[in-house]
C-alpha positions as a printed Julia matrix, in Angstrom:
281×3 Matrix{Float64}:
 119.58   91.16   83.08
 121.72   88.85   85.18
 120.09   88.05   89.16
 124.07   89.64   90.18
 123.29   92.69   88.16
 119.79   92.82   89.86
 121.05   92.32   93.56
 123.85   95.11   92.89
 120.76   97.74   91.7
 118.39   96.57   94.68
 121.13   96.88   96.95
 121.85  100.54   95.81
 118.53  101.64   95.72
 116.19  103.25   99.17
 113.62  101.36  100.74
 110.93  102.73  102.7
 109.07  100.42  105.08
 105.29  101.23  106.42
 105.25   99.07  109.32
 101.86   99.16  110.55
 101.1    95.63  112.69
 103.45   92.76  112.64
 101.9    90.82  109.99
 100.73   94.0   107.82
 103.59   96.06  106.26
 103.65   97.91  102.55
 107.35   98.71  101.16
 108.18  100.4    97.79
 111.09   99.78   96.42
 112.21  102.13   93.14
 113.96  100.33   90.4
 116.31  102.65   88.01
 115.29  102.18   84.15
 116.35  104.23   80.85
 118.93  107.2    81.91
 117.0   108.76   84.5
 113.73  107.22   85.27
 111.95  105.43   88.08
 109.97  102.53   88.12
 108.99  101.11   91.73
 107.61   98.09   92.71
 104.43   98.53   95.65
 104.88   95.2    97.57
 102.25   94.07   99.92
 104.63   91.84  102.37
 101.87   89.57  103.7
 100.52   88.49  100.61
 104.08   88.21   98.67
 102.31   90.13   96.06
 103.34   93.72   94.24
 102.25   96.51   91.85
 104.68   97.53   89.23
 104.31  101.23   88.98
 105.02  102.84   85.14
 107.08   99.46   84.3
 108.64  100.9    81.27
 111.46   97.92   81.57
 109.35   94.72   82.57
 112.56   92.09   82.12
 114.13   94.57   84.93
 110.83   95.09   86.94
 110.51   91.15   86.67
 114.52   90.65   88.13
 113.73   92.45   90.71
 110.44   90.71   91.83
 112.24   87.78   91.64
 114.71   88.94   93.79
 112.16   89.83   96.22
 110.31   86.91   96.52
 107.18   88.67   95.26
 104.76   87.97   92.28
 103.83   91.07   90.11
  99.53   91.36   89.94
  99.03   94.73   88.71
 100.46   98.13   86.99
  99.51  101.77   87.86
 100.71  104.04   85.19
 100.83  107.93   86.29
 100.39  109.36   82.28
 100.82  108.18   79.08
 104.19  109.13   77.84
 106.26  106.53   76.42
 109.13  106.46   79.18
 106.51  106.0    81.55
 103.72  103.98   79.22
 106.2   102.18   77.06
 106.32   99.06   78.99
 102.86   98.23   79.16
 102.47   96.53   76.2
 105.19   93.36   77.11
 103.72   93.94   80.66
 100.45   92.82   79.33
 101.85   90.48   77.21
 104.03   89.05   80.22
 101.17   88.92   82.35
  97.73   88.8    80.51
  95.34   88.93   83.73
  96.66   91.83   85.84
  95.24   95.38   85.61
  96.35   97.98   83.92
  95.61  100.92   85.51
  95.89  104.97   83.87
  94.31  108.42   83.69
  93.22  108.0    80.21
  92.49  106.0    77.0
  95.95  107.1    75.77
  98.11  104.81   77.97
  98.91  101.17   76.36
  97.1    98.57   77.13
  94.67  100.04   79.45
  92.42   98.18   81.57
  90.92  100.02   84.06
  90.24  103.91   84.04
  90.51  105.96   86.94
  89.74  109.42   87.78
  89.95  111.98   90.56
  89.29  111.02   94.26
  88.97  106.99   92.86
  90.6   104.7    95.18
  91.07  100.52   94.56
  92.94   97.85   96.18
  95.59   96.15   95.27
  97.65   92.99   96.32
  95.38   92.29   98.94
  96.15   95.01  101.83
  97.2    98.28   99.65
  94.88  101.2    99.02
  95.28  103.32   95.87
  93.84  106.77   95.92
  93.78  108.72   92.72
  94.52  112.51   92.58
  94.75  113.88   89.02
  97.29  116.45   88.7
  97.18  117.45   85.03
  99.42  119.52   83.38
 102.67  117.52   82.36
  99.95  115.58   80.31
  96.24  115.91   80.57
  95.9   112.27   81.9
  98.4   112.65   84.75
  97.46  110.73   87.79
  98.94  110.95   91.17
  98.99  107.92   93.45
  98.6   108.25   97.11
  99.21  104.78   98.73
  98.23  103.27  102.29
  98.28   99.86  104.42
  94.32   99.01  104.45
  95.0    98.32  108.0
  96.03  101.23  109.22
  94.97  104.68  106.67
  95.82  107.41  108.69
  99.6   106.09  108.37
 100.88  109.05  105.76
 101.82  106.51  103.3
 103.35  107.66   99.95
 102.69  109.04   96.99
 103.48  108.33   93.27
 103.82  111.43   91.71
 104.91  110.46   87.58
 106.68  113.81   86.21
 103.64  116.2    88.08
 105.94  116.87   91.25
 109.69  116.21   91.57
 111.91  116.42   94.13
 112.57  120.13   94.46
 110.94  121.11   91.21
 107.86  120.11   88.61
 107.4   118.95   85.25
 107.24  121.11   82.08
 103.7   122.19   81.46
 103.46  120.06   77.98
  99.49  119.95   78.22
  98.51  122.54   80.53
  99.48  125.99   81.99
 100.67  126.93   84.77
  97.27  127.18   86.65
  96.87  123.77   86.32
 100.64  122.87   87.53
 100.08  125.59   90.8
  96.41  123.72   91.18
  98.29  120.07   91.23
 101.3   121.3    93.55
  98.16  122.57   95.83
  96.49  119.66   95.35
  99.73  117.12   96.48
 100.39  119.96   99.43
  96.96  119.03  101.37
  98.58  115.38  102.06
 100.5   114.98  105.07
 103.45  116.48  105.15
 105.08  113.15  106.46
 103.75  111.13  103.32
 106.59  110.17  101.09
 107.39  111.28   97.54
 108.02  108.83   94.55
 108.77  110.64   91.51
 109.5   109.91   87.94
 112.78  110.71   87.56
 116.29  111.21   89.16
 116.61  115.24   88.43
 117.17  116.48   91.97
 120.83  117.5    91.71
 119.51  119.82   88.72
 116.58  121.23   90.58
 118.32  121.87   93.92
 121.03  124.26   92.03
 117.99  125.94   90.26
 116.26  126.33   93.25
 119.39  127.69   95.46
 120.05  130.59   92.52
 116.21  131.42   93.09
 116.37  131.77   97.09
 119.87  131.44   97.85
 119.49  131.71  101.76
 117.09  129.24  102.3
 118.81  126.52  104.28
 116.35  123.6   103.5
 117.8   124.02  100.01
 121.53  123.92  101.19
 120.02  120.93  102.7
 119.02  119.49  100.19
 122.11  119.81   97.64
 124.37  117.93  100.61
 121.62  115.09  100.4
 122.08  115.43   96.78
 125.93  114.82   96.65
 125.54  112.3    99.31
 122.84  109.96   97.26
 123.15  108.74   94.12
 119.32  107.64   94.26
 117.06  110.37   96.03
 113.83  109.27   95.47
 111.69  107.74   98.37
 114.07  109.56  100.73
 111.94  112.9   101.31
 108.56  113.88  101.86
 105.92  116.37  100.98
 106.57  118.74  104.32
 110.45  118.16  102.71
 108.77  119.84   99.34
 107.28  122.84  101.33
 110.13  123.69  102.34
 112.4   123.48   99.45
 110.94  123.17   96.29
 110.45  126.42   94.75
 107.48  125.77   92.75
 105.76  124.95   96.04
 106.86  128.14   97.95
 105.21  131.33   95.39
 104.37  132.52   98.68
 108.75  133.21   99.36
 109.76  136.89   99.76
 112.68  136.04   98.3
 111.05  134.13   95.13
 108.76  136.83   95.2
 111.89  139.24   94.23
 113.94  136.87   92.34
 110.64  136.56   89.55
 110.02  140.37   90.06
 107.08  139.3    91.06
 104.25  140.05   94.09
 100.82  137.88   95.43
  99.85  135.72   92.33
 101.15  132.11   92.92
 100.15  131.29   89.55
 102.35  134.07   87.74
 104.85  133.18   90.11
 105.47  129.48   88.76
 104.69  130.9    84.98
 107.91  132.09   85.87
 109.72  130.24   88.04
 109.44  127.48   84.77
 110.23  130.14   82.0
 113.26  130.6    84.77
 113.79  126.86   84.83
 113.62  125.92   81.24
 116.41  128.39   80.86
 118.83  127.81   83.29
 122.13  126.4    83.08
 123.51  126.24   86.13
């Protein structure tokens, strides 16, 4: 890909800046790959270094660094499927020394396993910490991110196909106790810390989510956002999610009687994704 073609996708695409002290500051900047996916860069601005997060396009991932002035040291991988996975082999290949890190055995290339509650530094001033949120695949690992210098800052978190904005990921390896026990799980972070999902299906969720509790004004909200941003990810946040996702909200009268449903959160998003998987609005 061209630097001109490069500028023109970093120049479309949102930007969230931590600032925390003058000289400390972590950014994340997504970068569009395949038809719908996400691939971010986790740049540590004082040390000019970054994290490529699920780099399924490295000659793109690479533009883009270059662009920004920063040199790639690592790659966190949220689960092993191939749109997410599929780059780590040239990544590896590209740059033979940096970790690779992933839930399980099954992602490319790994170098460095990490489980639940784990937490490791990277370029310098960033702190991972690793919630596993399996249900999309087994070996799905969420990726909460702060400055080192300041960790009660909300931060953001990298959330592969587990949590979307305004909806979930299919249940491909689990059920949908495990997807209610993830959504849980991502709902104890702050509600300011920002999401980073795996792919650009927010339009699509929003409409589901308005013909499941049609007078909930967070979701009206949400579709304007929608037709006003191409991009959505790192715009919102987890307290955004509790208030319009669906699959975060069993606890909704009105969900409640659009799934002819009562108490059980779990039977709720059973359905809500039966509900989902056959919409076609």
């Amino acid at each position: 890909m061209c630097h001109t073609a490069v500028r023109r996708i970093i120049s479309l695409i949102p930007r969230r800046n931590f600032s925390v002290t003058a000289s400390t500051r972590m950014k994340v900047v997504p970068v569009p790959v395949r038809e719908d996916n996400y691939a971010y860069l986790l740049i540590d601005e004082p040390s000019s270094k970054a994290a490529a997060v699920d780099p399924y396009d490295v000659p793109r991932i690479q533009a883009a660094a270059d662009q920004l002035g920063v040199s790639i040291v690592a790659a966190i991988t949220t689960h092993h499927h191939f749109d997410h996975s599929g780059g780590n082999e040239e990544f590896n290949t590209k740059y033979p020394t940096a970790p690779i890190y992933g839930g399980s055995d099954k992602i490319p290339r790994l170098t460095n396993l990490v489980k639940d509650k784990d937490e490791f530094v990277v370029c310098e001033n960033i702190r991972v910490r690793c919630m596993a949120t399996p249900c999309h695949t087994q070996d799905s690992i969420s990726y909460h991110v702060t400055d080192t210098a300041k960790q009660s800052q909300p931060g953001g978190v990298f959330t592969g196909d587990t949590l979307f904005i305004g909806g979930c990921g299919n249940f491909f390896e689990g059920t949908a106790e495990d997807m209610h026990a993830a959504l849980s799980y991502l709902g104890t972070l702050p509600d300011e810390t920002v999401t980073y999902v795996g792919h650009e299906y927010t339009a699509k969720n929003a409409a589901f989510a308005q013909s499941v509790e049609p007078m909930n004004p967070d979701i009206t909200r949400l579709i304007r956002l929608c037709q006003e941003n191409k991009v959505t990810t790192g715009k919102f946040t987890i307290g955004d999610e509790k208030s319009w996702n669906v699959f975060m909200r069993p606890q909704s009268e009105d969900i409640k009687k659009a799934t002819g449903l009562t108490g059980d959160g779990v039977a709720i998003v059973r359905k809500l994704r039966e509900m989902k998987n056959s919409f076609r609005g």
